[in-house]
N, CA, C and O of each residue as an XYZ file, in Angstrom:
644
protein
N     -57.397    116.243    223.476
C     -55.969    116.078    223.554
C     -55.594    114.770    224.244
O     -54.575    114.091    224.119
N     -56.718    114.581    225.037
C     -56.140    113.207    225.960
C     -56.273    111.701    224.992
O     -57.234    111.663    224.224
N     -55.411    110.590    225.021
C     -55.315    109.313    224.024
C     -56.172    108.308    224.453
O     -56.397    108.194    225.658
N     -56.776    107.426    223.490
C     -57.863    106.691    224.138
C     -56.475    105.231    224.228
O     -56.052    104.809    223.152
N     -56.027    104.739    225.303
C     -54.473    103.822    225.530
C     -55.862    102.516    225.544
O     -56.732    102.514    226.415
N     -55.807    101.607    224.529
C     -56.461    100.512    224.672
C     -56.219    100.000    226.225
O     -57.199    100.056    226.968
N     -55.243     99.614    226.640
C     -55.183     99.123    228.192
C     -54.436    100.156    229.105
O     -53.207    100.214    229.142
N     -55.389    101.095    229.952
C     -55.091    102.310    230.537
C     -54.849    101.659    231.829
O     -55.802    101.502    232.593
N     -53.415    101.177    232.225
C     -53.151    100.261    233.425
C     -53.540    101.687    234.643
O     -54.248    101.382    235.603
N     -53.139    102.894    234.548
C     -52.870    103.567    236.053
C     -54.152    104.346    235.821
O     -54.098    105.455    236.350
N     -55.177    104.118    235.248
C     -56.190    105.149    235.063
C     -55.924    106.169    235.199
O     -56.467    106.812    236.097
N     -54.900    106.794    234.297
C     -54.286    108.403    234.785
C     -53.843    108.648    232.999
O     -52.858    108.124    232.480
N     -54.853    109.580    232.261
C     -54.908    109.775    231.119
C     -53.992    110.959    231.026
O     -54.397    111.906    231.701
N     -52.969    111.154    230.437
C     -52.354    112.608    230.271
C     -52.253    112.531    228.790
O     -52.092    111.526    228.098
N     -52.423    114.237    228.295
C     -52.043    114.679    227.040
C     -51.463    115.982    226.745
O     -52.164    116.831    227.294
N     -50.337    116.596    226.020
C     -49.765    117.068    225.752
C     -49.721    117.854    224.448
O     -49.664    117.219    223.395
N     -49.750    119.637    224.430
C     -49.129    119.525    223.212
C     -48.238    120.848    222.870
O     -48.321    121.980    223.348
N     -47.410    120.352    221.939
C     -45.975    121.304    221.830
C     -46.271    122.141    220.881
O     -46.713    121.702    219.819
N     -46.068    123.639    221.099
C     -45.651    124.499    220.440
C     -44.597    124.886    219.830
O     -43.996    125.814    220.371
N     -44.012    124.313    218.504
C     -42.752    124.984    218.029
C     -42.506    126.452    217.715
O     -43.406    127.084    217.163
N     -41.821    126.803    217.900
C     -40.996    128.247    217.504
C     -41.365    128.593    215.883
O     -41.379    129.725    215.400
N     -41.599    127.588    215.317
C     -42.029    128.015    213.744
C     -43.842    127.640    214.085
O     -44.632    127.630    213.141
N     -44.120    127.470    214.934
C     -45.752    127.371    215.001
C     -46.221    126.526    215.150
O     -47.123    126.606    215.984
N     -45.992    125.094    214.485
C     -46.766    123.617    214.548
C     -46.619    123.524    215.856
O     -45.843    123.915    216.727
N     -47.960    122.649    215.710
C     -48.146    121.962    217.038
C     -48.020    120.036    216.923
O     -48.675    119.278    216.207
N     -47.269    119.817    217.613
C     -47.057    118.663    218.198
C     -47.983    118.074    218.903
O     -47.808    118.566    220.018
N     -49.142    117.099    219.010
C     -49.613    116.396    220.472
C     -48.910    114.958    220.885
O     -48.114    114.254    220.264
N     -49.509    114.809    222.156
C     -48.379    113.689    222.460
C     -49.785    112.688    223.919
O     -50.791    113.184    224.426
N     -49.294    111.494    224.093
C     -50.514    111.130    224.899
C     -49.291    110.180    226.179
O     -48.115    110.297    225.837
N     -49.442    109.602    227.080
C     -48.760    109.271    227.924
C     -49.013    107.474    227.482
O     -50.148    107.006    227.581
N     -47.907    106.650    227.035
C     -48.058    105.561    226.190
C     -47.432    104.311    227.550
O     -46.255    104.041    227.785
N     -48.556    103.804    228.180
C     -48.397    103.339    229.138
C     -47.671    101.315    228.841
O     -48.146    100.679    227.900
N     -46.928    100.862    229.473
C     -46.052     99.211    229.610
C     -46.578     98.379    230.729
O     -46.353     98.613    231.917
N     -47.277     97.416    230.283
C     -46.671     96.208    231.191
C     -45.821     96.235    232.269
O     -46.122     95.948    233.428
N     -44.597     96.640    231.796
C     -43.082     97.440    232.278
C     -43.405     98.567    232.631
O     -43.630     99.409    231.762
N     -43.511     98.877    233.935
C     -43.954    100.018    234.087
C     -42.969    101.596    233.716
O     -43.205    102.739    233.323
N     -42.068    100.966    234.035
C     -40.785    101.777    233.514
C     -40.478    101.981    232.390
O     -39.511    102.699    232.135
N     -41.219    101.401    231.430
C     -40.670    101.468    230.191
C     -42.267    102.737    229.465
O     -42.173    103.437    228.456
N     -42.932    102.683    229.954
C     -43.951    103.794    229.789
C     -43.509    105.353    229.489
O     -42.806    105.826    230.382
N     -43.713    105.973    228.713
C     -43.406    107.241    228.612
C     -44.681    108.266    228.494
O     -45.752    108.200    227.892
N     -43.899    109.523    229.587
C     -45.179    110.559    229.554
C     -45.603    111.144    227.964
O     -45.068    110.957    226.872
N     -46.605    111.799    228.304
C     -47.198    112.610    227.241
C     -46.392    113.723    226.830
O     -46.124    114.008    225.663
N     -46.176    114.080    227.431
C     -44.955    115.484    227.559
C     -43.907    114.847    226.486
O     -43.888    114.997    225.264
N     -42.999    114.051    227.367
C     -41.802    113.380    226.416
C     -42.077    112.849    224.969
O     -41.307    112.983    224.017
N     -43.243    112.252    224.952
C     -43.635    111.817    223.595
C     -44.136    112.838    222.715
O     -43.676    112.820    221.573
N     -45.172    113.928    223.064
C     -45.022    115.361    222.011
C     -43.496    115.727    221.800
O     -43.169    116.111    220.677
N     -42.531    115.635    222.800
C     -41.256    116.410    222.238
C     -40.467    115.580    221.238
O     -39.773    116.089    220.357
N     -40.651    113.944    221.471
C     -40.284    113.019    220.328
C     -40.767    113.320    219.142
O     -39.950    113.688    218.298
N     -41.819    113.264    218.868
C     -42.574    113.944    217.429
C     -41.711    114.767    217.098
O     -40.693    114.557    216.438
N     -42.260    116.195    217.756
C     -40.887    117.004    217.674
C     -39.955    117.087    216.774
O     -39.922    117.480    215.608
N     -38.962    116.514    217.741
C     -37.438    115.867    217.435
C     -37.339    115.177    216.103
O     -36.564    115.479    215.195
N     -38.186    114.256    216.107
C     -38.170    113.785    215.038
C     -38.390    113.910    214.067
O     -37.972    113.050    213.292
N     -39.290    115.219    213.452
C     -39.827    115.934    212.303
C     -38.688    117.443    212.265
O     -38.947    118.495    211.681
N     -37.756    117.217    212.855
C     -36.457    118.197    213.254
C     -36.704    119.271    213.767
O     -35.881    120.156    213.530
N     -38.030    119.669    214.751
C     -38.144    120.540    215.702
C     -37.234    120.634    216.571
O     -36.967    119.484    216.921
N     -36.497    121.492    217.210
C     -35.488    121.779    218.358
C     -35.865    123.001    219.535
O     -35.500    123.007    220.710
N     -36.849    124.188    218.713
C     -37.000    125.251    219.492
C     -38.357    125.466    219.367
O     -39.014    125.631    218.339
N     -38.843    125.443    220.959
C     -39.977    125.462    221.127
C     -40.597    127.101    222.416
O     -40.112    127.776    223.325
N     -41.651    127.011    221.792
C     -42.373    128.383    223.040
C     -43.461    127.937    223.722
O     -44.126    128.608    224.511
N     -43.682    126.553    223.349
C     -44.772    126.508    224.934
C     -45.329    125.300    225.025
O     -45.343    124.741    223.928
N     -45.870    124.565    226.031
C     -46.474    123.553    225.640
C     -47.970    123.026    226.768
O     -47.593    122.977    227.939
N     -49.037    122.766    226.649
C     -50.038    122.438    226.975
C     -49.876    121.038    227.787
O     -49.316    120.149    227.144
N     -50.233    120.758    228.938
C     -50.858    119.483    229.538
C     -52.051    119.227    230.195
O     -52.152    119.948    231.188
N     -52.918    118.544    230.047
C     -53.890    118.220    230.023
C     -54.025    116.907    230.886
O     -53.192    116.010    230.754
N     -55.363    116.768    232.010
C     -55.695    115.258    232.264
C     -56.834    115.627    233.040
O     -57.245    116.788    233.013
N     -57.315    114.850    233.648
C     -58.720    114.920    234.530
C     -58.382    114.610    235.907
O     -58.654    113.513    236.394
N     -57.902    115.371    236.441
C     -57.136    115.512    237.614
C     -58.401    116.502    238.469
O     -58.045    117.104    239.481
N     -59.679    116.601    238.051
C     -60.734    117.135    238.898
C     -60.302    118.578    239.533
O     -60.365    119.524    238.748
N     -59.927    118.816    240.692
C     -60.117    120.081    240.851
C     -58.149    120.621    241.288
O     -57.942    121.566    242.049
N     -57.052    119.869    240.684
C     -55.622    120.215    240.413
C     -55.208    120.121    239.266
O     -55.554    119.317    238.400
N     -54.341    121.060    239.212
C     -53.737    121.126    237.810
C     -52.817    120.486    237.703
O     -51.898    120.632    238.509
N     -52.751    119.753    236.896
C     -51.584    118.508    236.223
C     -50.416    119.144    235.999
O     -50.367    120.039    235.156
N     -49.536    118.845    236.579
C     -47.952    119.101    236.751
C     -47.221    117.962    236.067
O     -47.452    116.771    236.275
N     -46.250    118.483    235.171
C     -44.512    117.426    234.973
C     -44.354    116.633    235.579
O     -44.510    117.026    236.735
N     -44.058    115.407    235.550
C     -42.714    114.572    236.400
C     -41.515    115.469    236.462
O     -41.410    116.564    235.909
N     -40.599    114.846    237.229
C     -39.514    115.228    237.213
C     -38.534    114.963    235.926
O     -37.825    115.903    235.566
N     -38.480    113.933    235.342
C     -38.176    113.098    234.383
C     -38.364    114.145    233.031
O     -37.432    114.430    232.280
N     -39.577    114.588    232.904
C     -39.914    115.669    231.468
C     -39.341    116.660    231.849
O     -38.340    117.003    231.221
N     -39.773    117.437    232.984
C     -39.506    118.979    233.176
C     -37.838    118.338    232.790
O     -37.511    119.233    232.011
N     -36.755    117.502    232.828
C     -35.209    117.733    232.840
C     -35.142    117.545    231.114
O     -34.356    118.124    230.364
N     -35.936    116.812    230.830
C     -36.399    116.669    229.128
C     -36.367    118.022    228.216
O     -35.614    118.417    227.327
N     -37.696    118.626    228.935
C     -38.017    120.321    228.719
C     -36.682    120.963    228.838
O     -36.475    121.928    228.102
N     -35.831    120.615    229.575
C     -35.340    121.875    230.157
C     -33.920    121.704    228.995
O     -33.116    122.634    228.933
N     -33.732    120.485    228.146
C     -32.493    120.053    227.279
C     -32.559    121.254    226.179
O     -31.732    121.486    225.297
N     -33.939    122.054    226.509
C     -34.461    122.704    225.039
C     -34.576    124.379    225.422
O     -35.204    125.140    224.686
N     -33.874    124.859    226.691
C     -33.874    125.728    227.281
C     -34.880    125.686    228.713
O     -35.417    124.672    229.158
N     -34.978    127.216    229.345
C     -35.880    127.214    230.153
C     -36.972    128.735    229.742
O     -37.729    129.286    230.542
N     -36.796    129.045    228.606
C     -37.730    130.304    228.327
C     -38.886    129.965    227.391
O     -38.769    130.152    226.180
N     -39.561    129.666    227.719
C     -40.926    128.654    227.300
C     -41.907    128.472    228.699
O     -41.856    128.313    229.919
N     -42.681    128.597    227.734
C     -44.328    128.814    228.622
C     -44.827    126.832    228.602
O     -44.834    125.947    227.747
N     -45.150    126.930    229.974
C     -45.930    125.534    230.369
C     -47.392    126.207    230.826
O     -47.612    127.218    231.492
N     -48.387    125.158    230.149
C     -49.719    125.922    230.673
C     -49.889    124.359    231.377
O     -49.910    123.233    230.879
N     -49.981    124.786    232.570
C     -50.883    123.392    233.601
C     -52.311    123.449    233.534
O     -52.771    124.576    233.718
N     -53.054    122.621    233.341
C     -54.387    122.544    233.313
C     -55.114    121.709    234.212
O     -54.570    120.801    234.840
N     -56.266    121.972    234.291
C     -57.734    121.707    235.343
C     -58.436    120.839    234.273
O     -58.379    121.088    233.069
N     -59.089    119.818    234.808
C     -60.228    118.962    233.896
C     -61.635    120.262    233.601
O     -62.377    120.137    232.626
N     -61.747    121.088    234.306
C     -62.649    122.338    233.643
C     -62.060    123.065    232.416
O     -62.770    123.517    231.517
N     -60.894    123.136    232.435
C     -60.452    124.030    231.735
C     -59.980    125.214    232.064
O     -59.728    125.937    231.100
N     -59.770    125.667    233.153
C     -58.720    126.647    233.854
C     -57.413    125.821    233.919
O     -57.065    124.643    233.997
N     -56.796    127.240    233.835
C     -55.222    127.306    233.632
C     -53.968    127.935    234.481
O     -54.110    128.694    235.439
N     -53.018    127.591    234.085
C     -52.433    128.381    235.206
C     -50.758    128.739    234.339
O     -50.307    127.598    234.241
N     -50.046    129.379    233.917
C     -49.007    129.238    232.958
C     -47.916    129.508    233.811
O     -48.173    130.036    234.894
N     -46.870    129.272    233.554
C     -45.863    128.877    234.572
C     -44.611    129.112    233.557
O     -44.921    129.097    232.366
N     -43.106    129.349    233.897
C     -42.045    129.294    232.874
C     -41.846    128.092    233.114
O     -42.472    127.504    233.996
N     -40.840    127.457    232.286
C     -40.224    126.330    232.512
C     -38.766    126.337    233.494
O     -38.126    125.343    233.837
N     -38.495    127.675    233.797
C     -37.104    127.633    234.794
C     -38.203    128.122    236.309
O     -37.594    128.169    237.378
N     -39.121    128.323    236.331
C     -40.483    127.929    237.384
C     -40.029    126.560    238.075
O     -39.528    126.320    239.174
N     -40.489    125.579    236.752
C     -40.764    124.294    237.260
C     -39.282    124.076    237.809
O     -39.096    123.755    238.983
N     -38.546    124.208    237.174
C     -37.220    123.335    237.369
C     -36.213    124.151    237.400
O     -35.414    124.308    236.477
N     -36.191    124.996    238.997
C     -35.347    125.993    239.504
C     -33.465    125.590    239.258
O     -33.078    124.422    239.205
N     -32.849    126.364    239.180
C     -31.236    125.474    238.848
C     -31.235    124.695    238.578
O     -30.966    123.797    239.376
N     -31.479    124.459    237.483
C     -31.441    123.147    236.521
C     -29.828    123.020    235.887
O     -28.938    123.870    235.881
N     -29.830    121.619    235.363
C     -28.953    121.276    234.891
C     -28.830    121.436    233.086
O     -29.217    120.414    232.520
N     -28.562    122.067    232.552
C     -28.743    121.964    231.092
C     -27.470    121.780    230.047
O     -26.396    121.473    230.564
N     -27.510    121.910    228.931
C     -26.494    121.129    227.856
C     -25.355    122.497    228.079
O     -24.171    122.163    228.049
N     -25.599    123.745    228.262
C     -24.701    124.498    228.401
C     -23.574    124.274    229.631
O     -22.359    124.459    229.569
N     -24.159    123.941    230.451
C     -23.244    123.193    231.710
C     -22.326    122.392    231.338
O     -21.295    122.232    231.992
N     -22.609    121.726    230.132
C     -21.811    120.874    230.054
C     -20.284    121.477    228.937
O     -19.202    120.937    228.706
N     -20.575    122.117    228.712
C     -19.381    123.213    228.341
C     -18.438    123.713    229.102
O     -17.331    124.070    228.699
N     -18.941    123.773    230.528
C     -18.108    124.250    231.462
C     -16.992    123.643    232.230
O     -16.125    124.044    233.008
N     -17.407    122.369    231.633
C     -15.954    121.474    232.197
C     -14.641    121.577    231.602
O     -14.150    121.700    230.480
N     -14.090    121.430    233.395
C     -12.574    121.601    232.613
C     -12.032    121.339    231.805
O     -12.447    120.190    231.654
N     -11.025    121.558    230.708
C     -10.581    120.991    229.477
C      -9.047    120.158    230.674
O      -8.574    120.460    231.770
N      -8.755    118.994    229.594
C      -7.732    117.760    230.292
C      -6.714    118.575    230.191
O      -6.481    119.554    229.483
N      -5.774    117.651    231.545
C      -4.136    118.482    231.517
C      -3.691    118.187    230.047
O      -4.054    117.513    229.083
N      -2.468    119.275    230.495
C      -1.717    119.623    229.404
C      -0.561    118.255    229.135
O       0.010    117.703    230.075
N      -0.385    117.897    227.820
C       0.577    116.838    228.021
C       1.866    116.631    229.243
O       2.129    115.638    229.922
N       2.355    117.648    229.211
C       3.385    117.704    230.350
C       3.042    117.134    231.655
O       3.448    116.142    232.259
N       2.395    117.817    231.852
C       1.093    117.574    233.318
C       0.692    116.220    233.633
O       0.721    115.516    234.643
N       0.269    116.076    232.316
C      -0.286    114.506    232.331
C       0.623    113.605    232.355
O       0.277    112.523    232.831
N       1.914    113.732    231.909
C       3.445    112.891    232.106
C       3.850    112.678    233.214
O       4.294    111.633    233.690
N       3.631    114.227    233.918
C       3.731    114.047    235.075
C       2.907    113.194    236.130
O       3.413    112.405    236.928
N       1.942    113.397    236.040
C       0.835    112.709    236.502
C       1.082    110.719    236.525
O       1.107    109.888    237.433
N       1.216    110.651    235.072
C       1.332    109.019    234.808
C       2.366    108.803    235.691
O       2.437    107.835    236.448
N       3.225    109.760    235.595
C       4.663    108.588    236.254
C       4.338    108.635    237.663
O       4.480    107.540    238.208
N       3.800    109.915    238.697
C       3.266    109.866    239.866
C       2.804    108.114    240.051
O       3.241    107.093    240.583
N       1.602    108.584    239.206
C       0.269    107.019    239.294
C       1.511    106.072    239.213
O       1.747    105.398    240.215
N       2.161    105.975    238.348
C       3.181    104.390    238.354
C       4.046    104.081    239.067
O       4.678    103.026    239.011
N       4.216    105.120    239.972
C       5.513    105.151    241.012
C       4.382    104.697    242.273
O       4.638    103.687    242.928
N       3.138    105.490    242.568
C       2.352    105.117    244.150
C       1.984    103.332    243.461
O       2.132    102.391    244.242
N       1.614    103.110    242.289
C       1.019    102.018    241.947
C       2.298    100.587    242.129
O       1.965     99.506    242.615
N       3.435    100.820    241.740
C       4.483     99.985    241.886
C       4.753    100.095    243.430
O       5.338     99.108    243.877
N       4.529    100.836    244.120
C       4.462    100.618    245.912
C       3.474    100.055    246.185
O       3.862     98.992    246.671
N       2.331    100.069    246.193
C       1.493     99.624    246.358
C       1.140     98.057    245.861
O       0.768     97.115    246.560
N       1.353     98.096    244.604
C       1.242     96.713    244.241
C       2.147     96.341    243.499
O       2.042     96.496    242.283
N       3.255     95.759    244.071
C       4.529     95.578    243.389
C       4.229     94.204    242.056
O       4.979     94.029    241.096
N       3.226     93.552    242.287
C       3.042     92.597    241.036
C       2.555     93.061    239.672
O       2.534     92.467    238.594
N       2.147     94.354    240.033
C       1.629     95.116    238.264
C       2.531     96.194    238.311
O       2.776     96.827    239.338
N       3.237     96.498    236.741
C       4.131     97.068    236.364
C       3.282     98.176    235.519
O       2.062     98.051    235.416
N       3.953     99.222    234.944
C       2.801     99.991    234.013
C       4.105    100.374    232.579
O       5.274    100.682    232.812
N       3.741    100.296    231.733
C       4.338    100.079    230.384
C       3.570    101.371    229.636
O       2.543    102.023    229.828
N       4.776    101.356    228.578
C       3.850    101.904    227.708
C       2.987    102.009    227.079
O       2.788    103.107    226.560
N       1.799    100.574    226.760
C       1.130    100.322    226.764
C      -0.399     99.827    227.688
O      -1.398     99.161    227.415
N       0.308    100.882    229.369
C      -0.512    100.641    230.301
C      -0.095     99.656    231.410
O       1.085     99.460    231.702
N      -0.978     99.140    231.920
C      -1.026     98.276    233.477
C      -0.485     96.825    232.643
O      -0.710     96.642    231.447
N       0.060     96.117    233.282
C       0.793     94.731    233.039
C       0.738     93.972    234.452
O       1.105     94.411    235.541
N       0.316     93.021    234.223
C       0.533     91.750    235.627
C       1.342     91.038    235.412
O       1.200     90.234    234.490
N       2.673     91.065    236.295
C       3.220     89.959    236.338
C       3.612     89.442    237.524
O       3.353     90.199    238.460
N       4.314     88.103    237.926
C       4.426     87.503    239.088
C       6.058     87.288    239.088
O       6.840     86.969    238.193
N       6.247     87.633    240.611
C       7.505     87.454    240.903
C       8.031     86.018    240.801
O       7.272     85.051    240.738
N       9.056     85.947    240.791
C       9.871     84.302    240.257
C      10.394     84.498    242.165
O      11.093     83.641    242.705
């Protein structure tokens, strides 16, 4: 599972692989930059495959490295990746022997933030509200800075004669 990276800058081999909900498996290898930042894990890159062959729902996924006698854990960065795709999915962490250890994914990444959250925001005032509101803002804003006016078309600068 692990990628042979012609120039393996961090000597730290990781490999990955995704289980979709319809069965295929995805692998993925950790594709290391120059830029160190611009490098992406193994994890993230099996879920690109993924994504890109129009996988969305997944049940589990494998990581792998030679981490000797610890089991290879997520970044922080994937597990919030993982978690875009729910949190009821199996992560198996692995040992360079081959022991295992399986874990959920709302395990790794306790109160997480996910796409449903983002539903929960307030919906904008009501026009009225918001009328109200503007003329507030244009009344503290004309005290405050008597050289910008606000129009119906917004903020205006002009200079006193």
């Amino acid at each position: 599972m692990l990628c042979r990276d012609r120039k393996r800058r961090s000597r730290f081999p990781v490999g990955a692989a995704l289980l979709t909900a319809g069965g295929e498996i995805f692998s993925g290898c950790n594709v290391e930059n120059a830029c160190y930042s611009l490098g992406v894990c193994a994890e993230r890159t099996a879920i690109q495959k993924a994504i890109s062959e129009g996988h969305t729902s997944f049940r589990a996924m494998a990581i792998a490295s030679d981490m000797g006698d610890h089991f290879i854990t997520p970044c922080g960065a994937c597990r919030q990746v993982m978690r875009e795709f729910g949190t009821d999915w199996d992560i198996y962490l692995t040992k360079a022997d081959g022991t295992y250890i399986v874990k959920r994914l709302e395990e790794l990444l306790p109160l997480s933030f996910g796409p449903e959250d983002l539903k929960k925001m307030l919906a904008p005032p009501y026009p009225r509200e918001m009328e109200k509101l503007n003329h507030r803002n244009s009344f503290l804003l004309e005290k405050k800075c008597p050289d910008i006016a606000v129009g119906e078309r917004g903020l205006h600068r002009w200079r006193r004669v």
